[in-house]
C-alpha positions as a Markdown table, in Angstrom:
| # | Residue | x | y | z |
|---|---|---|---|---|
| 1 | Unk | 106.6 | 103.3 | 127.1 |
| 2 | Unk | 107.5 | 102.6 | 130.8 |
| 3 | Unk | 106.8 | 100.5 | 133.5 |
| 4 | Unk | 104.0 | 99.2 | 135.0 |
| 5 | Unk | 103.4 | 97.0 | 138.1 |
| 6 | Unk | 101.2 | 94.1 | 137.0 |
| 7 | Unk | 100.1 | 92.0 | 139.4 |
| 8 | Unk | 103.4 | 91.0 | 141.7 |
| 9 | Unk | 105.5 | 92.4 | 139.1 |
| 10 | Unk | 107.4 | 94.6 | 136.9 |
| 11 | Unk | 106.3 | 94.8 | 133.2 |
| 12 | Unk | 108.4 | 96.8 | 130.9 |
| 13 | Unk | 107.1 | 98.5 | 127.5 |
| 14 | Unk | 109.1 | 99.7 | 125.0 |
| 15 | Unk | 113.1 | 99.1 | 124.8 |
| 16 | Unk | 115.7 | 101.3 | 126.8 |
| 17 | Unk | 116.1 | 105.0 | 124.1 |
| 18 | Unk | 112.1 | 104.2 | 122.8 |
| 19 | Unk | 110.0 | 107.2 | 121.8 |
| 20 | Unk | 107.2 | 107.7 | 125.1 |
| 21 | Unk | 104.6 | 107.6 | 121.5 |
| 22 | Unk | 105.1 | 106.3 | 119.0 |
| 23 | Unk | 102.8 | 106.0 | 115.7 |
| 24 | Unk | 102.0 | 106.0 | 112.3 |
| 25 | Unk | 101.1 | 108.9 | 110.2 |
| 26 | Unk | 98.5 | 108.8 | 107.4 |
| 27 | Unk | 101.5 | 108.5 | 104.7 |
| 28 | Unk | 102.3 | 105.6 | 106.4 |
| 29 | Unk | 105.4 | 106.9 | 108.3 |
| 30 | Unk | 106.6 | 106.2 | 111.0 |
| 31 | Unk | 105.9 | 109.3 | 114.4 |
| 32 | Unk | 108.2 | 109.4 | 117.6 |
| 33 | Unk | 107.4 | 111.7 | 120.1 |
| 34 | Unk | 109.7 | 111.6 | 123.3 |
| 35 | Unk | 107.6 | 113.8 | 126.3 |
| 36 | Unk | 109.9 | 115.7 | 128.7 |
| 37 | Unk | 109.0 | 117.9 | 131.9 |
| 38 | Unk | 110.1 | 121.5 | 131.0 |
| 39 | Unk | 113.8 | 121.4 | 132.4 |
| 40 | Unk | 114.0 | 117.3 | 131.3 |
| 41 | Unk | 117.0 | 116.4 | 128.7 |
| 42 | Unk | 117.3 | 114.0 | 125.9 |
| 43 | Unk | 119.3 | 110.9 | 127.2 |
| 44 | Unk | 121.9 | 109.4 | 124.7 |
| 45 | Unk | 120.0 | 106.4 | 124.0 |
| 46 | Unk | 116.6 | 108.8 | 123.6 |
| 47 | Unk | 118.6 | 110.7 | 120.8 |
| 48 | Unk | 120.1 | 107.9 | 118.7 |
| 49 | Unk | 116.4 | 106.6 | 118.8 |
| 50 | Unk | 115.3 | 110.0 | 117.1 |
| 51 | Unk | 118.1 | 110.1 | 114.7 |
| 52 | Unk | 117.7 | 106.3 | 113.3 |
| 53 | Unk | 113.6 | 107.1 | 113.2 |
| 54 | Unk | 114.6 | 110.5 | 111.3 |
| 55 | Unk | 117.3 | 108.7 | 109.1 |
| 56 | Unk | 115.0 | 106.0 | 107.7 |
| 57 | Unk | 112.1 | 108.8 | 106.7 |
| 58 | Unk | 109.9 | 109.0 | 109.9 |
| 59 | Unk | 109.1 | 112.1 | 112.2 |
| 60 | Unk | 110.7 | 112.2 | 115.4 |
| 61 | Unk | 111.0 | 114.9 | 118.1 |
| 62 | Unk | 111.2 | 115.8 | 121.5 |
| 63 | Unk | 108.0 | 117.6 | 123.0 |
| 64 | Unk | 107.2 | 119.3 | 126.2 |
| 65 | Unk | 103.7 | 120.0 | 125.4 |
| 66 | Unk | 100.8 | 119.5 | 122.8 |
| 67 | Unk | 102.1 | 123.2 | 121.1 |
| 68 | Unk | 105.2 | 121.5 | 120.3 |
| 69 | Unk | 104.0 | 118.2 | 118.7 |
| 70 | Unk | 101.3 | 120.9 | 116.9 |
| 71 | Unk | 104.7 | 123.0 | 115.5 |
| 72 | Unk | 106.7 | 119.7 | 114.6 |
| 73 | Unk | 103.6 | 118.3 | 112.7 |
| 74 | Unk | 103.2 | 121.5 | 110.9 |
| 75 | Unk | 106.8 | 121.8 | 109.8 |
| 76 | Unk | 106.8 | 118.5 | 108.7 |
| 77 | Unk | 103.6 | 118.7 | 106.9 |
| 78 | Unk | 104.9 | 122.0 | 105.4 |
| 79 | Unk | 108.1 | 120.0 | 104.0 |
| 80 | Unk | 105.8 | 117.2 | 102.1 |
């Protein structure tokens, strides 16, 4: 998610509170992963986004490296 200049202008992906990855996992679920620097917070939008993915069955997190999508997928895998 982002911006991007294209050409002469400003192309915006994703909606404002949109995971930075977003994907599907091999159950078919839905994955949101919102990437922060190490002292970045969760903005209010960013959270609600994580709740609604959680509350309708998906995996969602915040991550500040690859060691923390590794421990989330775990978890999660150890749930199922």
């Amino acid at each position: 998610s982002g911006v991007a200049r294209i050409g002469g202008r400003f192309v915006r992906f994703g909606w404002p509170g949109c995971s930075d990855v977003l994907g599907q996992l091999k159950d078919g679920r839905l994955l949101a992963v919102e990437c922060k620097a190490p002292k970045g917070r969760l903005q209010a939008e960013q959270a609600a986004f994580i709740g609604l993915v959680r509350r309708f069955g998906g995996v969602a997190f915040m991550a500040r490296d690859c060691r923390d999508v590794l421990r989330e997928l775990s978890a999660d895998e150890a749930r199922t």
